[in-house]
C-alpha positions as CSV (number, residue, x, y, z in Angstrom):
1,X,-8.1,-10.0,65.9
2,X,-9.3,-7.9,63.3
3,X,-11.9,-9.1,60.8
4,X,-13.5,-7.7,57.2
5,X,-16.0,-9.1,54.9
6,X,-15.4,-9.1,50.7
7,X,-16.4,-11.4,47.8
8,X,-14.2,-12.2,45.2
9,X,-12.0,-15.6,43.8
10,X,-10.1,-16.9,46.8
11,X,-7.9,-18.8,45.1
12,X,-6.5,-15.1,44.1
13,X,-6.3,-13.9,47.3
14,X,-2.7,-13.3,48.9
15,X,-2.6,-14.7,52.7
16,X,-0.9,-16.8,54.8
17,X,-3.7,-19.4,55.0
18,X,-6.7,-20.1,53.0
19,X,-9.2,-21.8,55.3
20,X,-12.0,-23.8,54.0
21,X,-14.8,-26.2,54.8
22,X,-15.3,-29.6,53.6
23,X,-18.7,-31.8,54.5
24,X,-17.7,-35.6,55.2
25,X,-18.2,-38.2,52.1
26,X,-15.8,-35.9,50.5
27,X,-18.9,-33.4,49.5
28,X,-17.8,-29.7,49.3
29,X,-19.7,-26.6,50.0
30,X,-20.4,-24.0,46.9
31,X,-16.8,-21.8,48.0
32,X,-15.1,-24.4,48.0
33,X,-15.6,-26.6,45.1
34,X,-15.9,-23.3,43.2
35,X,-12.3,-22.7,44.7
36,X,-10.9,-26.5,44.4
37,X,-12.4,-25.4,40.1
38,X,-9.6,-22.9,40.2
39,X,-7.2,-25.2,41.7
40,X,-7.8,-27.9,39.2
41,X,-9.1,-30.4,41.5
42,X,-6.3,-30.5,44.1
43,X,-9.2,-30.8,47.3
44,X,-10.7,-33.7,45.9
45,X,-7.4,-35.1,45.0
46,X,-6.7,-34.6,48.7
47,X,-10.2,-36.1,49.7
48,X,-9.8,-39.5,47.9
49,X,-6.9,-40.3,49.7
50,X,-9.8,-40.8,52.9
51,X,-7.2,-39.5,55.2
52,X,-9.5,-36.5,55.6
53,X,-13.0,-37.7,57.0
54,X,-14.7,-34.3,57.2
55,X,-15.5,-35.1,60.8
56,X,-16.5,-31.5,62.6
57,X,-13.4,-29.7,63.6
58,X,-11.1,-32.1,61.7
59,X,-8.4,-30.4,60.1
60,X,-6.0,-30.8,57.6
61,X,-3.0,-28.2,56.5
62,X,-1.7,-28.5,52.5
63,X,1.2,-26.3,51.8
64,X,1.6,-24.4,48.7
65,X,-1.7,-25.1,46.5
66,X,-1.5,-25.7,43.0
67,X,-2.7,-22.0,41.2
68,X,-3.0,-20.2,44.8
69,X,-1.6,-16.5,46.2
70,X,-2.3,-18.7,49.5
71,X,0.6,-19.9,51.5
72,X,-1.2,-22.5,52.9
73,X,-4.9,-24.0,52.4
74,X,-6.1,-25.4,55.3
75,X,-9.4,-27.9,55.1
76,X,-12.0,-27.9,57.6
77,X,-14.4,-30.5,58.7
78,X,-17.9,-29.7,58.9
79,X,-19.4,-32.8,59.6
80,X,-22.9,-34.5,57.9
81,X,-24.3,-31.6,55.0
82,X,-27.9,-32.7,56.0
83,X,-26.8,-31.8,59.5
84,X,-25.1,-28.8,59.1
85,X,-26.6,-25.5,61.0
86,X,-24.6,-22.0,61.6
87,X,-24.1,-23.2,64.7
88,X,-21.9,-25.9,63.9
89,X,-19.6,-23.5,62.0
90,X,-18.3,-22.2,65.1
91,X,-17.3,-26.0,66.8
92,X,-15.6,-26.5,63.3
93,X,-13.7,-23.7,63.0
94,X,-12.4,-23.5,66.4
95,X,-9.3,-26.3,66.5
96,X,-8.7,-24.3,62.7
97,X,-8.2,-20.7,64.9
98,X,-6.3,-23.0,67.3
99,X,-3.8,-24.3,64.8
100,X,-3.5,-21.1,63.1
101,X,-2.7,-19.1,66.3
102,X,0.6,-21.3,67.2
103,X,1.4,-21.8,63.0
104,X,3.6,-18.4,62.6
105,X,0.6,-17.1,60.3
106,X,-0.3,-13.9,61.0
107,X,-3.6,-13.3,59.0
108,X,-6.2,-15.8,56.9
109,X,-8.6,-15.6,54.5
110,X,-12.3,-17.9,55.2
111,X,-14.8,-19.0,52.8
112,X,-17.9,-19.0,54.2
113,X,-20.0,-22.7,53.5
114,X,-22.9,-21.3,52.4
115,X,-24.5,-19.8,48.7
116,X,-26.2,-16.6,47.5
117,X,-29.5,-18.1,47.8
118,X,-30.0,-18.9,51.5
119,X,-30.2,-16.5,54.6
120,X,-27.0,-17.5,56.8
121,X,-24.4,-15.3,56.4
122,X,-24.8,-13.1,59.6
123,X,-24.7,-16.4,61.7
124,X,-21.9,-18.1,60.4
125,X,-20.5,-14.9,60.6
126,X,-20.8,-14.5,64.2
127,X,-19.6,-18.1,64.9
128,X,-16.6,-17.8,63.2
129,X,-15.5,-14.5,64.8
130,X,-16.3,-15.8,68.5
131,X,-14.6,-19.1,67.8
132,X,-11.1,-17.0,67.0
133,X,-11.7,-15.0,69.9
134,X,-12.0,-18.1,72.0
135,X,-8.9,-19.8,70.2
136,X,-7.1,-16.4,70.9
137,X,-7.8,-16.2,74.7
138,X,-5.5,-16.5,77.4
139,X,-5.5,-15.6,81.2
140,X,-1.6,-14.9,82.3
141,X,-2.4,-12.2,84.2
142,X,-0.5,-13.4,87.4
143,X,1.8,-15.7,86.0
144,X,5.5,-14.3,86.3
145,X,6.4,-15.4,82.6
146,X,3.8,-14.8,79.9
147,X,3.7,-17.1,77.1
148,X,1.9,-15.1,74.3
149,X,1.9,-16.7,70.5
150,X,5.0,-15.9,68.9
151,X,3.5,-14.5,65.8
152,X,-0.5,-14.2,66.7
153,X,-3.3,-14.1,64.4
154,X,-4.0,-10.3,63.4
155,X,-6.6,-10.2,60.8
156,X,-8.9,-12.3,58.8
157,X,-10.8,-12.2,55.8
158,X,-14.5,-13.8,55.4
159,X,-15.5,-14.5,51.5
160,X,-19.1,-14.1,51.7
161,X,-20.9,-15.7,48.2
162,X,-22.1,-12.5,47.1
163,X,-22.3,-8.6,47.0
164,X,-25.8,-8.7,48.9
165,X,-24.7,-10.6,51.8
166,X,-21.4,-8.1,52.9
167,X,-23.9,-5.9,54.5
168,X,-25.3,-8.6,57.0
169,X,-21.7,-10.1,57.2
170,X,-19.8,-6.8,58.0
171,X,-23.1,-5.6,60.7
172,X,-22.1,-9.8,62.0
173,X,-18.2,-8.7,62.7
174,X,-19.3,-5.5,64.5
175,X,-21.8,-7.3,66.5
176,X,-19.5,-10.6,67.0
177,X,-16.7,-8.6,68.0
178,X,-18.4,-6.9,70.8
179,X,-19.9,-9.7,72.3
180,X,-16.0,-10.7,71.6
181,X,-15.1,-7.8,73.8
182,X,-17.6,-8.4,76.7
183,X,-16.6,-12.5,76.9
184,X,-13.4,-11.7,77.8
185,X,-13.8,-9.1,79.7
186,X,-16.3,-11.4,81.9
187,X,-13.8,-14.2,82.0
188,X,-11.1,-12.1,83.0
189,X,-12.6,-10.6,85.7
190,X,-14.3,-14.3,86.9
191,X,-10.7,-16.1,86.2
192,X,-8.7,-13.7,88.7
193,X,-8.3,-14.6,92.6
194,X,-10.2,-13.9,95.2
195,X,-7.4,-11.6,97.2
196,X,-7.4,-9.3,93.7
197,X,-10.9,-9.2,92.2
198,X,-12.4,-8.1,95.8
199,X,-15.6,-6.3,95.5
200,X,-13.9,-3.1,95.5
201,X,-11.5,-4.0,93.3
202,X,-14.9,-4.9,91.0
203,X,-16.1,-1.5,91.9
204,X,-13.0,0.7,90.5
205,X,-13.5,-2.0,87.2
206,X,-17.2,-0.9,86.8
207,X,-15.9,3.0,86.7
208,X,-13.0,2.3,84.7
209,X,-15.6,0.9,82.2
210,X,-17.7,4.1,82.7
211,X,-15.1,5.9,81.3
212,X,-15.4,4.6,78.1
213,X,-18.7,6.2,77.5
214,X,-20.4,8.9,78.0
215,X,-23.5,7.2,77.5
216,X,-22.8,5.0,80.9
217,X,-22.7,6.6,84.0
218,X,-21.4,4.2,87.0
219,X,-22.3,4.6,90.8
220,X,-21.5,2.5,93.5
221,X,-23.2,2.7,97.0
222,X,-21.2,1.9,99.9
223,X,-22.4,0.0,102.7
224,X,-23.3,2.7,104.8
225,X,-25.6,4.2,102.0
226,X,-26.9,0.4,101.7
227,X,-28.0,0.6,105.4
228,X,-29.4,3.6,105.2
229,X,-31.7,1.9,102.2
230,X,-32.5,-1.0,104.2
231,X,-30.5,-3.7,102.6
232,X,-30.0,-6.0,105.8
233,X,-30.2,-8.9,103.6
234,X,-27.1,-8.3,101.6
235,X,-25.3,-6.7,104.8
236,X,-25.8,-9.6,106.5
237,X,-23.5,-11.8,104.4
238,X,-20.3,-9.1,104.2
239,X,-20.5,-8.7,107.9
240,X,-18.0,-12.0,108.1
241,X,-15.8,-10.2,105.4
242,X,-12.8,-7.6,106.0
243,X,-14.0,-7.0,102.6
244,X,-16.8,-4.0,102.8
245,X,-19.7,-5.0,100.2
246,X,-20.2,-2.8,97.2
247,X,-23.7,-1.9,95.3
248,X,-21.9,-1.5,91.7
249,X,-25.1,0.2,89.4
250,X,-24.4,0.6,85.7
251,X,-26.9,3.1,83.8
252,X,-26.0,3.1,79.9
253,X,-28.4,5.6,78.2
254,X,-28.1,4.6,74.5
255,X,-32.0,4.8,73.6
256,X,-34.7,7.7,74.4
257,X,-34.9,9.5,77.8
258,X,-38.1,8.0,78.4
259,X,-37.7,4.9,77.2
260,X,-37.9,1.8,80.1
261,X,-34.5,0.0,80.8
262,X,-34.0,-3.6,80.8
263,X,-32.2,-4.3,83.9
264,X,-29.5,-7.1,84.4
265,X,-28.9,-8.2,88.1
266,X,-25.7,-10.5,88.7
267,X,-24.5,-12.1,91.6
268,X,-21.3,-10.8,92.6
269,X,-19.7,-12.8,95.1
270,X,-16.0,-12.7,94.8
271,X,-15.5,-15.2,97.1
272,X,-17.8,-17.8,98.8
273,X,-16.4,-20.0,101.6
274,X,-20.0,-21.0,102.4
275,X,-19.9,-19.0,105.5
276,X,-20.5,-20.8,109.0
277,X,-22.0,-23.5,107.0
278,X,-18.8,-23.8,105.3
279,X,-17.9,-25.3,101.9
280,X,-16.0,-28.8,101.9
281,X,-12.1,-27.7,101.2
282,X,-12.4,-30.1,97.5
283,X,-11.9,-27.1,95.1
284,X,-13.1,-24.7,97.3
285,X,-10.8,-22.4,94.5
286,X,-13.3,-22.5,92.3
287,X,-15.4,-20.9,94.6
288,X,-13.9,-17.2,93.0
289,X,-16.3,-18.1,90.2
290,X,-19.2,-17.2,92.6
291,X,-19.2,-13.6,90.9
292,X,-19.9,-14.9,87.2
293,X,-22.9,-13.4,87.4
294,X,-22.3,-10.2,87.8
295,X,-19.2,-10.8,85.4
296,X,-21.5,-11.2,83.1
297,X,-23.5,-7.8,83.2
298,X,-20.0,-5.9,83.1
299,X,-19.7,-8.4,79.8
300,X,-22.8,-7.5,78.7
301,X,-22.8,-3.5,79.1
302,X,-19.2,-3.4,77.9
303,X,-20.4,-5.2,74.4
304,X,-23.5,-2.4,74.6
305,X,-20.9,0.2,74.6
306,X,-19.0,-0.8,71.5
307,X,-22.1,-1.7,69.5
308,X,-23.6,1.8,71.0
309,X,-26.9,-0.1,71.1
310,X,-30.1,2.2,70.9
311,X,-31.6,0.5,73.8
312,X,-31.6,2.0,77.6
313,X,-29.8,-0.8,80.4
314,X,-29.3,-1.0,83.8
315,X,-27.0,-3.4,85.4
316,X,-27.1,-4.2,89.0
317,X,-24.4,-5.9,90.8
318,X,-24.2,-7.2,94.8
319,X,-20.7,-7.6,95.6
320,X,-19.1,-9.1,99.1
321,X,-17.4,-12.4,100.1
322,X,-19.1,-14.7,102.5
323,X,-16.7,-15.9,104.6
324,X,-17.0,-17.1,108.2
325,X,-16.6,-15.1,111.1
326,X,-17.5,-13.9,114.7
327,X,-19.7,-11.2,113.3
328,X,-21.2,-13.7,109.8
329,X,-24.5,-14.8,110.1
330,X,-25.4,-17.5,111.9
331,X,-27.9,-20.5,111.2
332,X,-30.8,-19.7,112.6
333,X,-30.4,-15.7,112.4
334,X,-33.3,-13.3,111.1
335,X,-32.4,-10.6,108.6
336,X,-34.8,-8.1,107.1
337,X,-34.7,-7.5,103.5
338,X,-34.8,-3.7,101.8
339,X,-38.8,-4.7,101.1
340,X,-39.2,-5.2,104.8
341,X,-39.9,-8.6,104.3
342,X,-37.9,-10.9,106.9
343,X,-35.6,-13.7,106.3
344,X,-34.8,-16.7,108.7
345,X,-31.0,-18.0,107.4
346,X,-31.2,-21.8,107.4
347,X,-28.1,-22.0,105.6
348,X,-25.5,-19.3,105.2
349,X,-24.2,-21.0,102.3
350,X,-27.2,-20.1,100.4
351,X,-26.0,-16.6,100.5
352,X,-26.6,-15.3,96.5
353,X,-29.8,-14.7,97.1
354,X,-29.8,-12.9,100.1
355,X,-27.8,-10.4,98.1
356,X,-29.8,-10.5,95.1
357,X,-33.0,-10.0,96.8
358,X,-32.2,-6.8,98.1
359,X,-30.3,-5.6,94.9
360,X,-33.9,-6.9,92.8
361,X,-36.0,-4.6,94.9
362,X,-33.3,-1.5,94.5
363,X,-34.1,-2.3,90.6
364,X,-37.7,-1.3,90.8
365,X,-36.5,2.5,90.8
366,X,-35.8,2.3,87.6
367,X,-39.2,1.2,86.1
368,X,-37.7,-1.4,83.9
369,X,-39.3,-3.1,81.6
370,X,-38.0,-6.3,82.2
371,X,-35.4,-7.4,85.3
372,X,-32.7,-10.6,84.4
373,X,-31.0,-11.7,87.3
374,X,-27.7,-14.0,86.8
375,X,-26.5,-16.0,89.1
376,X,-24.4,-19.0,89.9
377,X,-26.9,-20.2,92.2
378,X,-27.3,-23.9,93.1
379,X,-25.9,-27.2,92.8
380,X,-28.9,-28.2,92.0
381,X,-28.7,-27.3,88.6
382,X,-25.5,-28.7,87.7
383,X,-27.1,-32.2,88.9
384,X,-30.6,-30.9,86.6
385,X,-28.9,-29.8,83.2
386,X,-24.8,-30.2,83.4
387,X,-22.8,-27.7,81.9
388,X,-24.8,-27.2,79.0
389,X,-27.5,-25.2,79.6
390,X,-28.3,-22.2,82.1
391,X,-31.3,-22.8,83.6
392,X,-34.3,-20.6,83.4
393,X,-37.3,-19.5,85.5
394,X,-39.7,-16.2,84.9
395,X,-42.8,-14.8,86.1
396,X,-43.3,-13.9,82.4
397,X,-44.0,-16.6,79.3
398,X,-43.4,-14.1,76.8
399,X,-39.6,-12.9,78.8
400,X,-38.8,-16.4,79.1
401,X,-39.8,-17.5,75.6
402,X,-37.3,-14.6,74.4
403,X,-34.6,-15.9,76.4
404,X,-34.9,-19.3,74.9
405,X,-34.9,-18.0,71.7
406,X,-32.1,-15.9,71.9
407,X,-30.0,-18.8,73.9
408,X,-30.7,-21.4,70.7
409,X,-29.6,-18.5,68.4
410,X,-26.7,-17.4,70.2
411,X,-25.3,-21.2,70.7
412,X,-25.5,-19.8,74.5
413,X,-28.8,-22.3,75.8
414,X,-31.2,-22.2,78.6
415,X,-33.9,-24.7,79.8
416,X,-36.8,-23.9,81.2
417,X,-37.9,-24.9,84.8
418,X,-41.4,-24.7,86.7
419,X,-42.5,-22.2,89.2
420,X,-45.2,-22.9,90.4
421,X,-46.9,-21.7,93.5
422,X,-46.8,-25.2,95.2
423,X,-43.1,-24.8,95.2
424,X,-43.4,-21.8,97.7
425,X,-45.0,-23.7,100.5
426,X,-41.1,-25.2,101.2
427,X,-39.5,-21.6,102.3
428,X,-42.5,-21.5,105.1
429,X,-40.6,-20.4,108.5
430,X,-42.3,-20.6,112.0
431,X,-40.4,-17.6,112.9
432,X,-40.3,-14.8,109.8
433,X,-41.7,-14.2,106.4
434,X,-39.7,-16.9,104.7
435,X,-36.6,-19.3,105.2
436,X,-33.6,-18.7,102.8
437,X,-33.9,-22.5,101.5
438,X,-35.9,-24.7,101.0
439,X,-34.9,-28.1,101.7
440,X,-33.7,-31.1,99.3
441,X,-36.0,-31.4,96.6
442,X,-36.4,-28.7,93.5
443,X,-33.2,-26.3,94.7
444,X,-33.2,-24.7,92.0
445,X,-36.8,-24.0,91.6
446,X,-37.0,-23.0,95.3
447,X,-34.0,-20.5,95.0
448,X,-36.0,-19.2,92.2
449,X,-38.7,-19.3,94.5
450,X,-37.5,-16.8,97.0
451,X,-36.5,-14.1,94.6
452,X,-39.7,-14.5,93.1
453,X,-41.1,-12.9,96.4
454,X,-39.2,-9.6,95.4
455,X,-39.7,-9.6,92.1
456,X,-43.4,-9.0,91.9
457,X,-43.5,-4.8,90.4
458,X,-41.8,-6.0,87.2
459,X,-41.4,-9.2,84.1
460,X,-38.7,-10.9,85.8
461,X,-36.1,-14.2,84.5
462,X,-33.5,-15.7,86.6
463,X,-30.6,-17.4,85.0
464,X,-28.9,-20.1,86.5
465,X,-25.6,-20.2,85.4
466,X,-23.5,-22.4,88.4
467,X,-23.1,-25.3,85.5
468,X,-22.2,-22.7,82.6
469,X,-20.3,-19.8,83.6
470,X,-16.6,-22.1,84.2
471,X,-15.1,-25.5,83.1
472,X,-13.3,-27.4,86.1
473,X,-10.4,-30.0,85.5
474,X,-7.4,-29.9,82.9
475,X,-9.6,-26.6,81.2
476,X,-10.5,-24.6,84.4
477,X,-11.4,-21.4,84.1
478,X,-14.9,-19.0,83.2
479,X,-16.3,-19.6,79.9
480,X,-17.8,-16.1,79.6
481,X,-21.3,-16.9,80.0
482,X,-24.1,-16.4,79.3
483,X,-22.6,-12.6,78.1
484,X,-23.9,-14.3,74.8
485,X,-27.0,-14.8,75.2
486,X,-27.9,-11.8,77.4
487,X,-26.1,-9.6,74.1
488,X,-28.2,-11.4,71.7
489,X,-31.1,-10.7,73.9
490,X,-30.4,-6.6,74.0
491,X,-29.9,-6.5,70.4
492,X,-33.1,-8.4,69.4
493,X,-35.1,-6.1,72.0
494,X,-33.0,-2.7,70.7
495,X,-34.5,-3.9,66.8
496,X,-31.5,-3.9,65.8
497,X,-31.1,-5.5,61.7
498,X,-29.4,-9.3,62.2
């Protein structure tokens, strides 16, 4: 879908729908009680009837307004005034996309809910772009009948309040539309099965995506050029796979030669059967979803390549299937890692980050200036946060407080955990340099833990995304994340104007 950015009297504006917001108690934003003006009351007319509430993301269509080029109007709730933020614009506007998309209207026209005088263009912006991208996606990709919208939404307007606010809400649609580009990208690579998204399969994706560019350059190590590096860590866990493991490395060169990369590290397993310690068979499925982390670095250099970002990234992602074999690891088995540091397996089930630890220590090659690893890594914190927040440890303050920032401003959130040294003392082993778990208490912080131990030549985060990156039930499937957040993070480090 196709957006633009004008000013101008809506009510004069030919299009199939006219969408606008309406706070509950029947109060009106600026657009739109200066558009119900030029429609001689008709909204309020509708309000006092009080079959509209104004709750957020209630709708209501009206055909045919009084004085209106508009097909349709359709009324938005936006919930409490006093409580309104950008952020609610986009869970608003989302069931309005939704309705729109199966209506038989193929474009629309939105007034944005705010004035000339305050600051919030670009983010409503953004929120309403990604929530008509979200309404819009769908993953049919091995159905045998497809069941596209008979007449989708093609284009929409945004009526900003004035002429100095078209700059910020036009740079909004290019950066929204990206980040647009890189979601779906992310949950169309997480929502396929594990027999077709294979880490080659991911491979011949990442150099498909190099071909957009010729600012990325995309390699991919085999496993015998893995061995030859050292990485018995991440060998280890493809040796029960027919599947050979792949080292997929983006480079995207969009800022000066000599400039230091940030680097973005994300689990890739394509499949994770837990290995000898294998999973219970209760949606084992879902267990595809295990590569959302390095979904989410395609995400995010895919949106860096349609933005053309002046910023230098690297993106780093271990891909294999951990399945159980006569050759898989066993409990009990030593590994040694690419930093020579030696690894007793406990658990083969706690596989991510035996594969990230070696791909983290590859990273240092590149002198970046700051290393995010993503990962869908424990249980643990799904039981800590749910699936609303990521969580998030670092070896920096300052990395981590930009994270934080940049999840609150993307609508994409993280929560900070400890890690603190007295945490280490649980991956002790009798027999090598650490054990890969570290027993019940603090999983997540003791995953975080271990990759700490290779992450010591560089500012390092992890994310945590096992509660974020997919919905289970009646609304399976990978919501994407946090390509968001890391986007928002690249732009704000790139200086680029929001």
């Amino acid at each position: 879908m196709e957006f633009s950015c004008k000013t101008g009297a809506a009510n004069a504006m030919k299009t199939a729908c006219l969408v606008v917001g309406v706070f509950k108690s029947n109060k009106l934003p600026a657009g739109t009680e200066a558009l119900d003006t030029a429609l001689g009351g008709q909204i309020k007319k509708v309000l006092k009837k009080q079959d509209f509430s104004g709750d957020v993301g209630q709708t209501q269509l009206l055909y045919e307004p009084n004085d209106c080029a508009a097909a349709r109007l359709l009324l938005v709730g936006l919930g409490e005034q006093k409580d309104f933020k950008p952020r609610q614009m986009g869970l608003a506007i989302l069931p309005a996309f939704q309705l729109l998309e199966n209506s038989g209207a193929t474009d629309c026209i939105v007034v944005l809910p705010n004035d000339e005088g305050d600051d919030d263009t670009y983010r409503l912006v953004r929120e309403t772009v990604a929530a008509a991208n979200a309404a819009q996606y769908r993953f049919e990709q091995c159905k045998s009948t497809k069941t596209p919208a008979k007449r989708p939404l093609k284009r929409g307007t945004l009526i900003v309040a004035g002429r100095k606010q078209l700059a910020s809400a036009t740079r909004a649609v290019a950066h929204a539309s990206a980040i647009a580009t890189g979601t779906k990208l992310a949950k169309d690579l997480a929502n396929l099965p594990g027999n077709i998204c294979t880490p080659t399969y991911l491979a011949e994706e990442a150099q498909k995506l190099g071909r957009r560019s010729s600012k990325l350059k995309v390699s991919v190590l085999t496993e015998k050029q893995m061995e030859r590096l050292g990485m018995g860590s991440l060998l280890s866990v493809s040796r029960g796979s027919r599947q050979p493991a792949k080292l997929i490395v983006f480079e995207y060169q969009g800022g000066k030669a000599d400039a230091k990369p940030i680097a973005l590290v994300g689990k890739g397993l394509t499949f994770d059967a837990g290995g000898i310690s294998i999973k219970p068979a209760a949606n084992m499925d879902e267990m595809k979803y295990d590569m959302c982390g390095g979904a989410s670095v395609f995400g995010a250099i895919a949106a860096c390549v349609e933005m053309e970002l002046p910023i230098n990234v690297v993106g780093v992602v271990p891909s294999s299937e951990n399945l159980p074999d006569g050759d898989a690891n066993k409990p009990g088995d030593i590994v040694t890692s690419m930093s020579g540091q030696t690894i007793e397996i406990l658990n083969t089930d706690a596989e991510g980050r035996l594969i990230l630890c070696d791909a983290l220590t590859y990273t240092e090659r590149f002198k970046p200036a700051a290393v995010i690893d993503i990962a869908t890594l424990t249980g643990a914190c799904i039981v800590a946060l749910g699936d609303q927040a990521s969580g998030l440890l670092a070896n920096d303050d300052k990395l981590a407080g930009e994270l934080l920032e940049c999840g609150t401003a993307s609508g994409d959130r993280a929560w900070q955990l400890p890690l603190w040294d007295e945490y280490q003392r649980q991956l002790d082993s009798n027999f090598a340099d650490m054990q890969n778990i570290g027993g019940k208490g603090a999983g997540t912080i003791t995953a975080a833990c271990f990759l700490s131990r290779f992450t010591k030549a560089f500012k390092w985060a992890h994310l945590d995304i096992a509660g974020t990156a997919w919905l289970s039930g009646a609304n399976k499937g990978a919501t994407g994340r946090p390509v968001p957040l890391l986007t928002e993070f690249l732009l704000k480090r790139a200086k680029v104007s929001m």
